[in-house]
N, C-alpha and C positions, 0 to 999 in steps of 0.2 A: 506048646505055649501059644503057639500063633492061631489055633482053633478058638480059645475064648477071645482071643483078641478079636478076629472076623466078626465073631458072634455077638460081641458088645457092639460092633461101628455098624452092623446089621439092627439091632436092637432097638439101637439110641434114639433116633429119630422117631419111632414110634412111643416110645416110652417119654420122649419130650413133650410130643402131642399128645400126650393123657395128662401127664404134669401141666400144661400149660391151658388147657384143656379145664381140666377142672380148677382152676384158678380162676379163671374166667368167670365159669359162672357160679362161684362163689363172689365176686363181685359184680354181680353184674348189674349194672344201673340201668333205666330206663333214659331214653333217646328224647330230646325236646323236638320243636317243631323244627321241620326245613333241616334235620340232620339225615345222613344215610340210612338207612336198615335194610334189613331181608326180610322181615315180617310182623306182624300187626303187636304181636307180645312184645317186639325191642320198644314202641314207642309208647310215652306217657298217654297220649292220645288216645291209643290202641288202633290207630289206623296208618297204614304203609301202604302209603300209593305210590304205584305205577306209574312215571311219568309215559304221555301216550307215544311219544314218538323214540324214548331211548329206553334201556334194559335198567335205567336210575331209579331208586323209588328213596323216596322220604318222607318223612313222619311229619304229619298234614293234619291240621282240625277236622273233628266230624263238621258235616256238612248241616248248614244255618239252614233259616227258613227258604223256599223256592231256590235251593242249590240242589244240582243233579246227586244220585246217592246210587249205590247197590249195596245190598246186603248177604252175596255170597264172597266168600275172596277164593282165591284161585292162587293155589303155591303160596300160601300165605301173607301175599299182598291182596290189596282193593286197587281196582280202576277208578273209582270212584269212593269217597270214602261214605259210609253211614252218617245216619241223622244224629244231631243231638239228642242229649235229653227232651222229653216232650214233644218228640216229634219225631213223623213215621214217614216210612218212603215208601209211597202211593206209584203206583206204575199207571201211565196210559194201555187203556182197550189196545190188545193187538200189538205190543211194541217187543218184539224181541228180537235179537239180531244174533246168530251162530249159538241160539241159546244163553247168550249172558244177554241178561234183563239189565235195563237203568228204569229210577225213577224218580222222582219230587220229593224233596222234603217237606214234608206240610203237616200242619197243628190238625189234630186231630181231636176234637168236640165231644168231651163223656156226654154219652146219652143218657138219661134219667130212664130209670124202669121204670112203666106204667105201674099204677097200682091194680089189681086184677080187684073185680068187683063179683063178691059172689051174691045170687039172690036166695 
């Protein structure tokens, strides 16, 4: 009798962490601004930024017009968050540093196609 008994208090813990586990994200809500996360899908935003100087990240607005931006994330957070709508993040000639790029948010100008003229 003392075999199942081991084998359940061996068990249980793992078996909690699947129960609780999947509870979870059956409910799982999305994060406002300025709360915790671990990565860009917990927040409404869709962006988890990395505060620069501790291992904290929290759920941040994309980035307004001439606010710094990157558009790869790393471990599931941003340094930097992305642009908004209607607007793209422009890098300076030459600026890359350990291979993570930043750049600008800026409004970006539909260009009109020419109309080709045949003779």
């Amino acid at each position: 009798m003392m075999l199942p008994q081991r084998l359940l208090l061996l068990l249980l813990p793992s078996f909690l962490f699947i129960l609780t586990r999947g509870s979870l994200s059956s409910t799982n809500k999305l994060l406002d601004l300025k709360e915790f996360c671990h990565r860009n899908q917990d927040c409404k935003s869709g962006c988890c930024r990395q505060a620069p100087n501790t291992c904290e990240a929290h759920c941040m607005e994309k980035g307004s017009e001439g606010s710094s931006c990157q558009v790869q994330a790393y471990f599931g957070q941003y340094r930097e968050c992305p642009c908004q709508r209607n607007l793209t993040c422009v890098y300076p000639k030459n600026e890359k540093w350990l291979s993570i790029t930043y750049g600008f948010c800026q409004k970006i100008e539909k260009k009109t196609l020419a109309h080709r003229i045949f003779f």
